[in-house]
ChimeraX commands (.cxc) that place a marker at each C-alpha (Angstrom):
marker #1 position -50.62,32.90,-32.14 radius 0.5
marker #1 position -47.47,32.85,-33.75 radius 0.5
marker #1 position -45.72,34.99,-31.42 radius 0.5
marker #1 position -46.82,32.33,-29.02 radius 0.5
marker #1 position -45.87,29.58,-30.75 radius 0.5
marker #1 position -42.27,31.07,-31.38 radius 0.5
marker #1 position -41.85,31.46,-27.62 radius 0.5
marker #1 position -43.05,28.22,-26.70 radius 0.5
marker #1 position -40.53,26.73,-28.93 radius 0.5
marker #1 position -38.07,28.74,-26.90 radius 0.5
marker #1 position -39.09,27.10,-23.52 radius 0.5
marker #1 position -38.52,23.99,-25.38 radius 0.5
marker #1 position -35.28,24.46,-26.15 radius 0.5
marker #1 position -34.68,25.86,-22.84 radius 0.5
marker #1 position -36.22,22.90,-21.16 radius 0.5
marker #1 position -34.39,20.72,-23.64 radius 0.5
marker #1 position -30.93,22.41,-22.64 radius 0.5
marker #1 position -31.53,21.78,-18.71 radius 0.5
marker #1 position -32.26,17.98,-19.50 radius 0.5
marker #1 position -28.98,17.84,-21.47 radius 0.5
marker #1 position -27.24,19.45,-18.56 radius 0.5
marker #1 position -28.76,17.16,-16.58 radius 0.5
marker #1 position -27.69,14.04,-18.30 radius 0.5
marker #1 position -24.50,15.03,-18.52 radius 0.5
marker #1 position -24.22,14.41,-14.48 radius 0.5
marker #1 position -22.00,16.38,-11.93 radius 0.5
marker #1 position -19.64,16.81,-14.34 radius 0.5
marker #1 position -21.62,19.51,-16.33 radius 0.5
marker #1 position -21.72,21.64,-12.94 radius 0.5
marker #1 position -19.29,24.21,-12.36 radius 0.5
marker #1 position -16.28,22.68,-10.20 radius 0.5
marker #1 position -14.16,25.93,-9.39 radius 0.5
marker #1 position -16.16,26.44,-6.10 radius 0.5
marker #1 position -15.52,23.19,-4.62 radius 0.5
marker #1 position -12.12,22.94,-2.87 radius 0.5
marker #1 position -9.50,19.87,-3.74 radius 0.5
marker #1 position -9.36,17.32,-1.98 radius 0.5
marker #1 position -12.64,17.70,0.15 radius 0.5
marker #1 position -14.23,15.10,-1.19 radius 0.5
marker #1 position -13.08,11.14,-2.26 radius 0.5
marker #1 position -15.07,8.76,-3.96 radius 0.5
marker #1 position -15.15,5.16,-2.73 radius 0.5
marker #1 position -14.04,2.60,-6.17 radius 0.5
marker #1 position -15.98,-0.16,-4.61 radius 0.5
marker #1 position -19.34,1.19,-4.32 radius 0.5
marker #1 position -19.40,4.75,-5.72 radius 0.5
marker #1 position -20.06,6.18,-2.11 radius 0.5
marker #1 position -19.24,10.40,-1.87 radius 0.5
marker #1 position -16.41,10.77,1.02 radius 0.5
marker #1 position -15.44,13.91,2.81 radius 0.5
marker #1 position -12.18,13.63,3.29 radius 0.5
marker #1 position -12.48,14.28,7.41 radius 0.5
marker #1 position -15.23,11.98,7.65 radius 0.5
marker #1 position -12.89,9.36,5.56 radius 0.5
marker #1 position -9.69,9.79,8.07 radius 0.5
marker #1 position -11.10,8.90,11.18 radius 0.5
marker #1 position -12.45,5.35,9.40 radius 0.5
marker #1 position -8.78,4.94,8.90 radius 0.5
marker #1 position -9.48,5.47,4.95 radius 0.5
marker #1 position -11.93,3.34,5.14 radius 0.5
marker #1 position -15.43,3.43,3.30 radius 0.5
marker #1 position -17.73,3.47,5.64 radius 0.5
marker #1 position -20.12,2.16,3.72 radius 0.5
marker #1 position -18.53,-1.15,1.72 radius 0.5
marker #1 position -15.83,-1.54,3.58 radius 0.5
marker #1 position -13.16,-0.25,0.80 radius 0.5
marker #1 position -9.87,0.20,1.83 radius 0.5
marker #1 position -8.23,2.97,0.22 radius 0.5
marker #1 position -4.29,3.55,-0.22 radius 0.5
marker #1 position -2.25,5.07,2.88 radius 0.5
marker #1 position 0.82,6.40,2.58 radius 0.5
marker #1 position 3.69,5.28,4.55 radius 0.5
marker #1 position 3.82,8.31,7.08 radius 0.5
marker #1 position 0.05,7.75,8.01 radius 0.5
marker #1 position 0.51,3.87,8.43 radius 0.5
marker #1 position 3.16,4.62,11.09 radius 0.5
marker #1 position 1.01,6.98,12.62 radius 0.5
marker #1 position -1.74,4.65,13.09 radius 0.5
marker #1 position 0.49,1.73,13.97 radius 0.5
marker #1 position 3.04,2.70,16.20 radius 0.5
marker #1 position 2.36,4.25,19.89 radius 0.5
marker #1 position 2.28,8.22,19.58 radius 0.5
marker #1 position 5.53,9.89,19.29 radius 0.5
marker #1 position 7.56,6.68,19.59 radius 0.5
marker #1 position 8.79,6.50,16.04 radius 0.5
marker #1 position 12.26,6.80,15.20 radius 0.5
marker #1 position 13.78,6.59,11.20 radius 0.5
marker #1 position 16.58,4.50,9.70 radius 0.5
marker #1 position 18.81,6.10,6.80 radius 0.5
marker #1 position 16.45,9.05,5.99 radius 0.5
marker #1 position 19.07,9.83,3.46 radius 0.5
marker #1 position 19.13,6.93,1.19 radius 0.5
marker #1 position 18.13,7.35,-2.20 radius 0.5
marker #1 position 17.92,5.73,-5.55 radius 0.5
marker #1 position 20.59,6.70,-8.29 radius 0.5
marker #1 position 20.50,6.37,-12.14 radius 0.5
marker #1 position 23.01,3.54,-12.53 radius 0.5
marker #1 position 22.01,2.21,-15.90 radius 0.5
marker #1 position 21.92,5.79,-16.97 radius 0.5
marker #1 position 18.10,4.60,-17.78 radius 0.5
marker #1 position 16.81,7.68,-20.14 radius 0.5
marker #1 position 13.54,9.31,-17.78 radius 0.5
marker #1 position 14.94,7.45,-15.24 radius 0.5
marker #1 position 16.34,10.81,-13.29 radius 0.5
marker #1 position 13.24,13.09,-14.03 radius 0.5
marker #1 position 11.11,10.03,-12.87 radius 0.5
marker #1 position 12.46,10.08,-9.54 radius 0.5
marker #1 position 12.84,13.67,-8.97 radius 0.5
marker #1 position 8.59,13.85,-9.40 radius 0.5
marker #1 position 8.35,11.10,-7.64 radius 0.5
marker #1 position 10.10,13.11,-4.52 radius 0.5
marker #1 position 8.43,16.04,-4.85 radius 0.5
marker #1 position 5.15,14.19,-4.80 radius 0.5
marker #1 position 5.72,12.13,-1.65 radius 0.5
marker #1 position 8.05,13.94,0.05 radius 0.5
marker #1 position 10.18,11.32,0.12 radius 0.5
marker #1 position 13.79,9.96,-1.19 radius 0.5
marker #1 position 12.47,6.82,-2.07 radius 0.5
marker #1 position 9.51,4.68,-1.49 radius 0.5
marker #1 position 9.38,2.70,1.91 radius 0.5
marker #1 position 10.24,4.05,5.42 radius 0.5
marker #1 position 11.91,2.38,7.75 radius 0.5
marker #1 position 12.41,2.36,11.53 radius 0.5
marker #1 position 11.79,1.58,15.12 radius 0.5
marker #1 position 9.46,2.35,17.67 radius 0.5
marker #1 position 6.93,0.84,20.20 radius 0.5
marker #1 position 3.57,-1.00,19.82 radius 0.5
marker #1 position 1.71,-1.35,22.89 radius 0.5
marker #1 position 4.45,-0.46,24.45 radius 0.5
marker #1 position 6.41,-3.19,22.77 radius 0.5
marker #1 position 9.56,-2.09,21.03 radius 0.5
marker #1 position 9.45,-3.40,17.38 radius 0.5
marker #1 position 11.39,-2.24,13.95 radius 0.5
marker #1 position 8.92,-1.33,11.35 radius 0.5
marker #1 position 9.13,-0.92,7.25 radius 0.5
marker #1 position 6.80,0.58,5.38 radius 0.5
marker #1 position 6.21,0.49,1.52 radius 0.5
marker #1 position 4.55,3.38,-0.19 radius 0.5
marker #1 position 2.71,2.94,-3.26 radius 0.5
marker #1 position 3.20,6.85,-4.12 radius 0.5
marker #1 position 6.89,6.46,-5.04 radius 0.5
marker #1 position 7.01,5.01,-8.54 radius 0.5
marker #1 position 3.96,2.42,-7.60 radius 0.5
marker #1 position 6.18,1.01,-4.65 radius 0.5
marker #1 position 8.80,-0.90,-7.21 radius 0.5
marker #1 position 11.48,-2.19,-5.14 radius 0.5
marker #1 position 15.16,-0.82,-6.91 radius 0.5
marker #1 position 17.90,-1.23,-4.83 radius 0.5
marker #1 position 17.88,2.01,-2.73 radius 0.5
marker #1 position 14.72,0.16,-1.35 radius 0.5
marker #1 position 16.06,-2.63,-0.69 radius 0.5
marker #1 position 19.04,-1.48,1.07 radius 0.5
marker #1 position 16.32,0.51,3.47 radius 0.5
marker #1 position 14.78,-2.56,3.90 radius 0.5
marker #1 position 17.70,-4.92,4.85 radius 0.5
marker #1 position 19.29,-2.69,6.48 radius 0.5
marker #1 position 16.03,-2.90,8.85 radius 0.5
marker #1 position 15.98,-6.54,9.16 radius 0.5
marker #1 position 19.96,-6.27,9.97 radius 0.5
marker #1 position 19.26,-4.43,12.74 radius 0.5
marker #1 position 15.66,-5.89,14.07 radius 0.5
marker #1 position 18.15,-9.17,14.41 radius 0.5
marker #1 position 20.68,-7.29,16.53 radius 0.5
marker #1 position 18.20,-5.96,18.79 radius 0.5
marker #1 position 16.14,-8.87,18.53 radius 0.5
marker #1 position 13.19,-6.57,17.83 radius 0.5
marker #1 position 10.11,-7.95,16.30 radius 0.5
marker #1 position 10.08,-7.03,11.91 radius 0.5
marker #1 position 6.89,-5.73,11.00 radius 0.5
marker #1 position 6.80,-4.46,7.14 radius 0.5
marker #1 position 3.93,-3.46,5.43 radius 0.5
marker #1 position 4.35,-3.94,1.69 radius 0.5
marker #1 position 3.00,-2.39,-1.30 radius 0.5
marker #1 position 4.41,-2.46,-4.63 radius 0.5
marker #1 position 4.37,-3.21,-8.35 radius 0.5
marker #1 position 7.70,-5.48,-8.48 radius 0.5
marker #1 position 11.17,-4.92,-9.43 radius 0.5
marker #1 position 11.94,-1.11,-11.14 radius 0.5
marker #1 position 12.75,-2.01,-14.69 radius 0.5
marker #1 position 15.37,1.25,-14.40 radius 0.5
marker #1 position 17.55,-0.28,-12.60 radius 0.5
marker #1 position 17.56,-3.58,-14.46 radius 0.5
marker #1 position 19.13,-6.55,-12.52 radius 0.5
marker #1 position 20.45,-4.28,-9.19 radius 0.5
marker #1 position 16.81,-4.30,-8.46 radius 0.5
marker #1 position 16.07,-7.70,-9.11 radius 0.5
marker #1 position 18.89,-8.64,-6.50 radius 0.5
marker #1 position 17.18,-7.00,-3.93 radius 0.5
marker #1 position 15.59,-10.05,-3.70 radius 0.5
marker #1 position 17.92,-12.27,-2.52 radius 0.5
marker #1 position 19.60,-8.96,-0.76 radius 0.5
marker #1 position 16.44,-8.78,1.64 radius 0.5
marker #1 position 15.26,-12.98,1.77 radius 0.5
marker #1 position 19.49,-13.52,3.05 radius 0.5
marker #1 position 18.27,-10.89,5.73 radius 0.5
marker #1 position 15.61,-12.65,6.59 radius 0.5
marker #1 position 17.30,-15.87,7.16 radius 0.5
marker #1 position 19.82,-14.00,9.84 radius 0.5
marker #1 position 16.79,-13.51,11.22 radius 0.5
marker #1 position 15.45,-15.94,11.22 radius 0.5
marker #1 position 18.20,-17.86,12.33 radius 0.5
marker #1 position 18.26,-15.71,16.01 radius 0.5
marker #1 position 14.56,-16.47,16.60 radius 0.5
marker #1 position 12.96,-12.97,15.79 radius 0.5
marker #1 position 9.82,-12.28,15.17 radius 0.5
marker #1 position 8.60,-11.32,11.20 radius 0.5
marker #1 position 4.82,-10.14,10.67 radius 0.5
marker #1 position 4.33,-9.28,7.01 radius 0.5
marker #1 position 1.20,-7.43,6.35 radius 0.5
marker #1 position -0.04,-7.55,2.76 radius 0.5
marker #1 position -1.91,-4.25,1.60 radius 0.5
marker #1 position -2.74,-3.27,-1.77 radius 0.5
marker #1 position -1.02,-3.96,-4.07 radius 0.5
marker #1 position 1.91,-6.44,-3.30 radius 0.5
marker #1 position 3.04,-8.09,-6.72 radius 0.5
marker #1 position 6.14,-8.87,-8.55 radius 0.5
marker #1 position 9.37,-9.54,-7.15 radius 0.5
marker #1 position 8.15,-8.20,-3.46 radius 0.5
marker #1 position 5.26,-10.72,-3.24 radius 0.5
marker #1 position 8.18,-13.69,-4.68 radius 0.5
marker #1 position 11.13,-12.40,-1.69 radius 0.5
marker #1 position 10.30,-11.35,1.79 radius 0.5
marker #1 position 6.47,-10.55,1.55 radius 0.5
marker #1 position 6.01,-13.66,1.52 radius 0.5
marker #1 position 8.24,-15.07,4.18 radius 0.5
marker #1 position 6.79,-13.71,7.49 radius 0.5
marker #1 position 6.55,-15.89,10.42 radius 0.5
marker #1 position 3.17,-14.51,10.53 radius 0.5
marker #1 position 1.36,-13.17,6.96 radius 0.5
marker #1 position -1.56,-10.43,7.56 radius 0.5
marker #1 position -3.56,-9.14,4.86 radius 0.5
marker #1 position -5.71,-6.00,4.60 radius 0.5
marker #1 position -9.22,-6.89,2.46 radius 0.5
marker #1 position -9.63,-6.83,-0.77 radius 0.5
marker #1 position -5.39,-6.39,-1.30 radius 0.5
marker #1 position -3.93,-7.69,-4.02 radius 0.5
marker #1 position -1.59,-10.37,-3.50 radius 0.5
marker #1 position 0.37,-12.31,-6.31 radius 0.5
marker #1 position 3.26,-12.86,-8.71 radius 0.5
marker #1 position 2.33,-12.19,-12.17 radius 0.5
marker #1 position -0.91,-10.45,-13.10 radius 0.5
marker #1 position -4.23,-12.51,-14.38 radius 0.5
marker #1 position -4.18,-11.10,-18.13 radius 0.5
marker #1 position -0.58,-13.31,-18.23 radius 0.5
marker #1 position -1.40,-15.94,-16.59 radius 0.5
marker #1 position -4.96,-16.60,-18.26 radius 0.5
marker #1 position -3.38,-16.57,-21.63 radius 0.5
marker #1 position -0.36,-18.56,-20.51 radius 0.5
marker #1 position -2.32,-21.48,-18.59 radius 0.5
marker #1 position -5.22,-20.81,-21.53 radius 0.5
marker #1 position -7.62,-20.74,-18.63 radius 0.5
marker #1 position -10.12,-18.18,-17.16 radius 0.5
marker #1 position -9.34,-17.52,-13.41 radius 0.5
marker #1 position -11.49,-16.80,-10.16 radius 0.5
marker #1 position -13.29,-13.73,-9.92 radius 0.5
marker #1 position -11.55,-13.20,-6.68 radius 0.5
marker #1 position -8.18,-14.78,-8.03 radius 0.5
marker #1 position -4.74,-13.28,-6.00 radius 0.5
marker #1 position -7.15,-11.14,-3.23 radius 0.5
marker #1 position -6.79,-11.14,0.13 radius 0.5
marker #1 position -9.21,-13.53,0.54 radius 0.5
marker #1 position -8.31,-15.98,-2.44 radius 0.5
marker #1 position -4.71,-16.39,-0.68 radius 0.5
marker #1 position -6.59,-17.10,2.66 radius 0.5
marker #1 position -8.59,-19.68,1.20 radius 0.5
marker #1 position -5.49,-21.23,-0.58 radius 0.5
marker #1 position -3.05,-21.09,2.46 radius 0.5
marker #1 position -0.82,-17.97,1.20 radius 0.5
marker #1 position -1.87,-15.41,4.08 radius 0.5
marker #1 position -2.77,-16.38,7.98 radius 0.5
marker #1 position -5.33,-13.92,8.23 radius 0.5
marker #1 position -7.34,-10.98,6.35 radius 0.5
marker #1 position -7.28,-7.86,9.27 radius 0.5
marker #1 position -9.92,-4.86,8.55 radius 0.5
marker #1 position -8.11,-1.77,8.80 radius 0.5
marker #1 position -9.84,-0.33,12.24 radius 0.5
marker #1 position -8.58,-3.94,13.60 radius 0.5
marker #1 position -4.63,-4.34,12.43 radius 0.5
marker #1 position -3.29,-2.29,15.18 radius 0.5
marker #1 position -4.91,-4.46,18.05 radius 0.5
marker #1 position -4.30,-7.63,15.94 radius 0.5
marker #1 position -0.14,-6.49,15.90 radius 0.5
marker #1 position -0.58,-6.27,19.83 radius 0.5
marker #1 position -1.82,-9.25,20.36 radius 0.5
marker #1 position 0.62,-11.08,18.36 radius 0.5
marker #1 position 3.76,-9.21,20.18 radius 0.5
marker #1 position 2.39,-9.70,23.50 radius 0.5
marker #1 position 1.94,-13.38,23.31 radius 0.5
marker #1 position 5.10,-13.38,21.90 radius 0.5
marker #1 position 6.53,-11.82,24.36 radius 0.5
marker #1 position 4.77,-14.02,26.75 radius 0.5
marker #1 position 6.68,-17.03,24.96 radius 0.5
marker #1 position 9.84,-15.62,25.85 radius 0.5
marker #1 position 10.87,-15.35,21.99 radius 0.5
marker #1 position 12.07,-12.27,22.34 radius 0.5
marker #1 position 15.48,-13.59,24.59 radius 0.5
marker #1 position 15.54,-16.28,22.04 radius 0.5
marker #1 position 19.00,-17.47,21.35 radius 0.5
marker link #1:1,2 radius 0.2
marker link #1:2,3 radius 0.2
marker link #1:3,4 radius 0.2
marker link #1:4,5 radius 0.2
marker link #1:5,6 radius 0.2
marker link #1:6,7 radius 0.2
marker link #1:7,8 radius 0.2
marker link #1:8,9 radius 0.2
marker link #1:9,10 radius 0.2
marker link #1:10,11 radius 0.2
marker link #1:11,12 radius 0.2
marker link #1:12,13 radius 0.2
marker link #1:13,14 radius 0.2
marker link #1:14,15 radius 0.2
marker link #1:15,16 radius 0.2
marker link #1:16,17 radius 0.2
marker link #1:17,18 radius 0.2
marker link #1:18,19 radius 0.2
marker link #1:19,20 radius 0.2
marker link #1:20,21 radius 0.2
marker link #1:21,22 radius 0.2
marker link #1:22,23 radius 0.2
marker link #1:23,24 radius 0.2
marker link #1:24,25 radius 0.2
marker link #1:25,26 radius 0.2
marker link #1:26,27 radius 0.2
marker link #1:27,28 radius 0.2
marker link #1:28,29 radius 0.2
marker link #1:29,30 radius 0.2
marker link #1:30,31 radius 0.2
marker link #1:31,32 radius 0.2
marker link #1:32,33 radius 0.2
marker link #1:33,34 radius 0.2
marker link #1:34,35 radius 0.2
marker link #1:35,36 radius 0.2
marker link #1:36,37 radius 0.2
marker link #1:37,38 radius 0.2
marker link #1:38,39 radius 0.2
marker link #1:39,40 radius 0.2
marker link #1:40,41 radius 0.2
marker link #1:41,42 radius 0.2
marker link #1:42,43 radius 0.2
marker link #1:43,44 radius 0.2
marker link #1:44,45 radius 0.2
marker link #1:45,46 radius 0.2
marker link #1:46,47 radius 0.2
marker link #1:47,48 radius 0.2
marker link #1:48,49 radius 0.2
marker link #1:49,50 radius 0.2
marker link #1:50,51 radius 0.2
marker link #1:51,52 radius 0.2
marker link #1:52,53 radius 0.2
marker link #1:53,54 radius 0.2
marker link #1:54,55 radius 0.2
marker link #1:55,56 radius 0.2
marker link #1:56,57 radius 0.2
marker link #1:57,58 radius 0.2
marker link #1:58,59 radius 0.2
marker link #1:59,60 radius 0.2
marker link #1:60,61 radius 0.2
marker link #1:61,62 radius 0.2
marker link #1:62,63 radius 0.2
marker link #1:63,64 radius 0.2
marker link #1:64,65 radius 0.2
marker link #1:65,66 radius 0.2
marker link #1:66,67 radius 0.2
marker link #1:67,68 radius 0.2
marker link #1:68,69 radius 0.2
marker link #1:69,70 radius 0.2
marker link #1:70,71 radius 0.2
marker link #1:71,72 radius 0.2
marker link #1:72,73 radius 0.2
marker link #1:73,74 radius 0.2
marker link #1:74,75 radius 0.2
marker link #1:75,76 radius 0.2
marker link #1:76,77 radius 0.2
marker link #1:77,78 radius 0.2
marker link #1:78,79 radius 0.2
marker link #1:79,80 radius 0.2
marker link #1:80,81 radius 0.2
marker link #1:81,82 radius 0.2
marker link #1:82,83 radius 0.2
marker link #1:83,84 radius 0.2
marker link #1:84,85 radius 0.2
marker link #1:85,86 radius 0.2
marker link #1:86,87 radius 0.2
marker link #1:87,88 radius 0.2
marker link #1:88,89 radius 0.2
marker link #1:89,90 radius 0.2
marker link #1:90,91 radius 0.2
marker link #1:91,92 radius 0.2
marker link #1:92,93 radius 0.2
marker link #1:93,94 radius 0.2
marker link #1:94,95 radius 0.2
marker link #1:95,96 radius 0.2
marker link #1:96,97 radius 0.2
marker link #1:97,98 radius 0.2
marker link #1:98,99 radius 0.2
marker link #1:99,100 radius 0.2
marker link #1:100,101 radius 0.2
marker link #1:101,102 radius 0.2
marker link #1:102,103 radius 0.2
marker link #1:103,104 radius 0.2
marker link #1:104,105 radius 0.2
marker link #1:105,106 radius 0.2
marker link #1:106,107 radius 0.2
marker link #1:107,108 radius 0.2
marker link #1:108,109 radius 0.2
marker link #1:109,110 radius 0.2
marker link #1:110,111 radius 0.2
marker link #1:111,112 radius 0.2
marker link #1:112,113 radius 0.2
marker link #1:113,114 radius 0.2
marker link #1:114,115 radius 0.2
marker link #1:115,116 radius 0.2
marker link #1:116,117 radius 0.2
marker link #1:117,118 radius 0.2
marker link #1:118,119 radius 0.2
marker link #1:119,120 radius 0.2
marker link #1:120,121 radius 0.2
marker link #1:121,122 radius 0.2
marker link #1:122,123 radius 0.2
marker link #1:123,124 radius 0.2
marker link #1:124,125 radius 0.2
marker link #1:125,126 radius 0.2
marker link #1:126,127 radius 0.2
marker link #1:127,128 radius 0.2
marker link #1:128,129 radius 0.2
marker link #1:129,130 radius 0.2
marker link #1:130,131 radius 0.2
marker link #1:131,132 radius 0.2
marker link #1:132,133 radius 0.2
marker link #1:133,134 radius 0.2
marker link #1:134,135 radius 0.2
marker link #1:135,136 radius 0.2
marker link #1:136,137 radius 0.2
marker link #1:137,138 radius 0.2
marker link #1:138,139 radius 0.2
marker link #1:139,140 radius 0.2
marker link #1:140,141 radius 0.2
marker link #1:141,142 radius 0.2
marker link #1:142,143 radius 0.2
marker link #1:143,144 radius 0.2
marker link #1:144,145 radius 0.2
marker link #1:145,146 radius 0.2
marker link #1:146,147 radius 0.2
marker link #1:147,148 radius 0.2
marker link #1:148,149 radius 0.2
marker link #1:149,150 radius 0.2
marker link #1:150,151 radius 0.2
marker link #1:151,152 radius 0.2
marker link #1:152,153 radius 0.2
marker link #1:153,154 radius 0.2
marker link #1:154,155 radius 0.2
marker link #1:155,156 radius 0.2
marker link #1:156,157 radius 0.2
marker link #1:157,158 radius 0.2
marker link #1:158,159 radius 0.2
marker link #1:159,160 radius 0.2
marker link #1:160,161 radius 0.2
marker link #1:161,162 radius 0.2
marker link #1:162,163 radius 0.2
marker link #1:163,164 radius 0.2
marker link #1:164,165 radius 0.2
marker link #1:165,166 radius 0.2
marker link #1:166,167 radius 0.2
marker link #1:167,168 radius 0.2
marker link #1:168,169 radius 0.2
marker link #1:169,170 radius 0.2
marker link #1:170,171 radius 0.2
marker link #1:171,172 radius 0.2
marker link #1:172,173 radius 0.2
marker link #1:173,174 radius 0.2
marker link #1:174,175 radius 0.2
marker link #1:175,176 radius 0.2
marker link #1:176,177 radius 0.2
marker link #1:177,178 radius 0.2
marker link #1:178,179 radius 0.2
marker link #1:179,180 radius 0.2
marker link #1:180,181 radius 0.2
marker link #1:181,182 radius 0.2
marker link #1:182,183 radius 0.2
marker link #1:183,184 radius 0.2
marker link #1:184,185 radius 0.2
marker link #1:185,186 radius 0.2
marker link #1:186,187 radius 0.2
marker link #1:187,188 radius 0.2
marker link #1:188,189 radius 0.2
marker link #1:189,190 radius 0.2
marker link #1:190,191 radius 0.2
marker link #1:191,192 radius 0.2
marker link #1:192,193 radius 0.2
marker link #1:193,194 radius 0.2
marker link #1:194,195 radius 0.2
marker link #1:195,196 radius 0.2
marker link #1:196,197 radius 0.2
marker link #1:197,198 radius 0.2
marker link #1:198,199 radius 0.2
marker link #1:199,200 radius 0.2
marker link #1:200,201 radius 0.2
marker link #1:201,202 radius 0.2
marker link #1:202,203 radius 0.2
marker link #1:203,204 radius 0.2
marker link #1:204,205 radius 0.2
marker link #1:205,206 radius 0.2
marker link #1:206,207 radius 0.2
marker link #1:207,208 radius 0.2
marker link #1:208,209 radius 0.2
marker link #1:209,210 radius 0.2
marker link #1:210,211 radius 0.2
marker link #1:211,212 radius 0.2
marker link #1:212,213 radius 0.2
marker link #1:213,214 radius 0.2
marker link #1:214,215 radius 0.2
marker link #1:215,216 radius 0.2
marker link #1:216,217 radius 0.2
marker link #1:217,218 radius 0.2
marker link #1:218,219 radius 0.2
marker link #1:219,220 radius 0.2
marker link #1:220,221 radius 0.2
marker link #1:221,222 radius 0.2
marker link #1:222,223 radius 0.2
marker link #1:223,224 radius 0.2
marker link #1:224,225 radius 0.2
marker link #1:225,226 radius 0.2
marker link #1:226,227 radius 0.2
marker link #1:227,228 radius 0.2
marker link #1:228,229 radius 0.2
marker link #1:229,230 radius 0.2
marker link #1:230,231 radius 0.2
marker link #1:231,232 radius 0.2
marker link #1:232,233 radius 0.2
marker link #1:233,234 radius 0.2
marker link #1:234,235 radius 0.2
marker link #1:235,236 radius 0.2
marker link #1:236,237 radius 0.2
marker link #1:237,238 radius 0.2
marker link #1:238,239 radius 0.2
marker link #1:239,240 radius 0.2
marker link #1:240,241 radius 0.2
marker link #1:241,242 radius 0.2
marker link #1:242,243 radius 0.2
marker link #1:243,244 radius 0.2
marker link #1:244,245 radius 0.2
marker link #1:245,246 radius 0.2
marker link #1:246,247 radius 0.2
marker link #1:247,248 radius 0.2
marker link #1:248,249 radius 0.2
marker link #1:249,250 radius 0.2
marker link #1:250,251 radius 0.2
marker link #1:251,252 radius 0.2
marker link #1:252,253 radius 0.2
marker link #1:253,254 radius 0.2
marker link #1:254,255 radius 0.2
marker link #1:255,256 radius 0.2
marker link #1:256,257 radius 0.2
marker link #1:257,258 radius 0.2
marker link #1:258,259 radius 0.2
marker link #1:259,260 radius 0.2
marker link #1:260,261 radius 0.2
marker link #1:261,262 radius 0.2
marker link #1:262,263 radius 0.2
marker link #1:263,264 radius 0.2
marker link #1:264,265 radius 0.2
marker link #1:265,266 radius 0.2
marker link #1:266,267 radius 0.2
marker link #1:267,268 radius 0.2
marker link #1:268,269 radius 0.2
marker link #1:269,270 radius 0.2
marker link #1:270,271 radius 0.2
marker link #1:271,272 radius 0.2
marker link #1:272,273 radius 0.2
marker link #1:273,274 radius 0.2
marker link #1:274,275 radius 0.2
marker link #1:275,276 radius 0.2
marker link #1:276,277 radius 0.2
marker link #1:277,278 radius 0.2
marker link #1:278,279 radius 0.2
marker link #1:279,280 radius 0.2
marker link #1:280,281 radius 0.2
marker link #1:281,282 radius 0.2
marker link #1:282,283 radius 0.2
marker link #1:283,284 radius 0.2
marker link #1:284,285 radius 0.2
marker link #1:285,286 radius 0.2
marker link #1:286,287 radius 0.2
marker link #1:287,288 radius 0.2
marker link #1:288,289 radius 0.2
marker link #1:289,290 radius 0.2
marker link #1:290,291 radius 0.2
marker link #1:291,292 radius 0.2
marker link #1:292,293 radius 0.2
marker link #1:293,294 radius 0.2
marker link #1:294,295 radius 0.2
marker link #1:295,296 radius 0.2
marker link #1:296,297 radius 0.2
marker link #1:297,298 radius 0.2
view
């Protein structure tokens, strides 16, 4: 009986030990035999992603609707007409001119992460067949903060979408100014709104499409000075962030405060686009532009 009673105990503890395991979740599983990158799990709702399934929803959850990052390669894929895409100043790149200590390092992981120089890419290409210049921001490089290799890319774009009297479509995403580079990158705001205006002032065609997140000194120049503003759901879209403007206004703030939908609601953005839906939304807006005859506008 007590030899028994010794090895039941023993099935206890074995029992006990699975239970354990179990409570401890996925994470107490072995992970060597599952390959990187095969699977993504959705932040909205929890949902397990493979990654092939993911890409042809665009990045997409299928399930809630989440819209996850895209780099800036992949939202000129899915944007322009195949094979129509051609790059401004692949070569520009940020320097260290504050001699910021990091500042060097920073970049050069930020490079090899992205393969990029710096964090938006700009160009031209066609639409539905309709040529436009394009800029996108990519949240990879240093969280998208504007410093004034950036904006150089980016004015540099709107310079030449008002020579060629292209339609400007940028797609932002950033966290604001770089603090490296001090006040060069906070003059990339005016740099990029006084290219705006030129282009303004020939009649072209601006479509700035908001996608997560666009804050900072971005979201206070030319992200917010389209002709048309498109949003993606969900992104968020503001100046400063909530924590500093609940304690500076003493207030508690919107569940939904700066979102896509918030700044629809409020006036800030024309429309909130799904994803699956921006490319044909772009279209339409070019061709009854076109239509218009804004294109020849002098």
């Amino acid at each position: 009986m007590l030899k028994d009673l010794f090895h039941k105990k023993r099935q206890y503890a074995t029992l006990a030990t699975k239970a354990e395991d179990r409570a401890k979740g996925p994470a107490a599983a072995p992970r060597d035999n599952i390959p990187q990158g095969l699977v993504n799990k959705c932040q909205s709702c929890g949902a397990l992603l493979i990654s092939k399934e993911l890409q042809k929803h665009l990045n997409t959850c299928p399930h809630c609707g989440y819209h996850f990052p895209v780099d800036a390669r992949m939202r000129i894929d899915i944007t322009l007409d195949p094979d129509s895409f051609f790059e401004y100043d692949p070569g520009i790149t940020s320097v260290d001119p504050l001699s910021f200590p990091g500042y060097p390092e920073k970049l050069r992981k930020a490079q090899e992460a992205t393969g990029l120089l710096e964090g938006a890419v700009t160009g031209e290409g066609t639409l539905d067949g309709h040529p436009v210049v394009i800029g996108v921001m990519d949240s990879r490089f240093i969280m998208g903060s504007m410093g004034s290799a950036m904006g150089e890319k980016l004015a540099r774009a709107m310079e030449r979408a008002a020579q060629k009297r292209y339609p400007l479509i940028l797609f932002t995403a950033s966290g604001g100014a770089r603090m490296q580079e001090g006040i060069l990158s906070l003059m990339q705001m005016a740099k990029t709104s006084v290219a705006l205006e030129q282009l303004h002032e020939k009649g072209v065609l601006f479509v700035s499409v908001i996608t997560h997140p666009t804050t900072g000194g971005v979201s206070a120049s030319f992200a917010s000075l389209g002709d048309i503003i498109l949003a993606e759901p969900g992104a968020l879209f503001g100046f400063a962030g909530r924590r500093v403007i609940e304690q500076t206004i003493r207030q508690k703030l919107p569940d939904d405060f700066q979102t896509a939908e918030f700044n629809l609601k409020h006036g800030m953005v024309d429309k909130v686009v799904d994803r699956k839906q921006m490319r044909d939304t772009l279209a339409a807006i070019l061709r009854i532009h076109a239509a218009r005859g804004w294109a020849n506008a002098q």
